[in-house]
N, C-alpha and C positions, 0 to 999 in steps of 0.2 A: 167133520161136517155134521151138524143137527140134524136131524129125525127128518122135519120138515121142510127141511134141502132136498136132503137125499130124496124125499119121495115126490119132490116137483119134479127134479133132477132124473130120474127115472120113469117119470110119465109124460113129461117131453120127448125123452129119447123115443118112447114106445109111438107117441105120434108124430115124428120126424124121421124115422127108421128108414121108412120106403123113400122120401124126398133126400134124406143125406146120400143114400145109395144110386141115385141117381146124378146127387149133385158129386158125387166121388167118381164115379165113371165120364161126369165132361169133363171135371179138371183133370183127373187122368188122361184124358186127350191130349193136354195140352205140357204131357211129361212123356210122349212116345205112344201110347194106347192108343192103336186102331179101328175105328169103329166105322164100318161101312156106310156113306150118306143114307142109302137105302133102305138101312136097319136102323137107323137109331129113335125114330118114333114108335117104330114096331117095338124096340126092346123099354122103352121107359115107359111104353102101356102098358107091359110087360106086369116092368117094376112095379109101378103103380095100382095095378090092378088086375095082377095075375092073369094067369091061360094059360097058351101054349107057346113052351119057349123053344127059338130055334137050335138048329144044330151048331155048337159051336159057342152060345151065347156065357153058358154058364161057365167056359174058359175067359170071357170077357169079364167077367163078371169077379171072377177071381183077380186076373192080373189086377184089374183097378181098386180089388180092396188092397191089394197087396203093394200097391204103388200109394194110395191113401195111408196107411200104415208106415210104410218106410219115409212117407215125404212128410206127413203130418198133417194131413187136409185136416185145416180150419172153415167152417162156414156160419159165419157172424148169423146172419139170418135164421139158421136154424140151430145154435145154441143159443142165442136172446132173443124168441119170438115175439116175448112179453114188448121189447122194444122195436121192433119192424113192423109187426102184424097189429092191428086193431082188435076190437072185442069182437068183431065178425070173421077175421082170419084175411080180409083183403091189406096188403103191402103198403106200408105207412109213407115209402118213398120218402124224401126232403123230411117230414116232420118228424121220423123217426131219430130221437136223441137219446144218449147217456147221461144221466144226471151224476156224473161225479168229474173230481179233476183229472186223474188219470185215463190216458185211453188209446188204447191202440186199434180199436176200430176205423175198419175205412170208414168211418162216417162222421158229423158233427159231433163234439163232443162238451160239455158246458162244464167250466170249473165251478169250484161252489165255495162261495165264498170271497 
């Protein structure tokens, strides 16, 4: 990978960090991970913006990296922002495309050529 990969590639991560970890904890829901109705906007304010966390959370917290990990969470959204999000960070919905022929994206994809 070039220089100038790697260091996009890592300053996405660093601005996606808190939203992947949250989006790892609902798809973990949907692999066995229990997460209380009650608690779960408490815990991804949490996530998102720090405080205090309840008793019990940071074992949630684990299983679903650990179920993320073992299962492979993918989240298209937040490894190709450049293509979902606009230049203000709001969700491109329907217009968000791939410009190449290949694509395994759930979304539109245009061949070229």
């Amino acid at each position: 990978m070039h220089e100038a990969e790697t260091i996009y590639r890592d300053s996405v991560r660093k601005v996606t960090e808190k939203a992947r970890l949250v989006a790892d904890l609902w798809t973990a829901c949907h692999f066995g991970l229990e997460i209380p109705d009650d608690q779960w906007q408490a815990l991804v304010k949490y996530l998102l913006h720090g405080g205090f966390a309840m008793p019990g959370w940071d074992k949630l917290i684990d299983l679903g990296q650990k179920t993320s990990k073992t299962r492979h969470f993918f989240h298209w959204e937040l490894e190709f922002p450049e293509v979902f999000f606009d230049e203000h960070g709001r969700l491109q919905g329907e217009t968000a495309w791939f410009d190449h022929g290949k694509c395994d994206a759930p979304r539109r994809c245009v061949a070229l050529g």
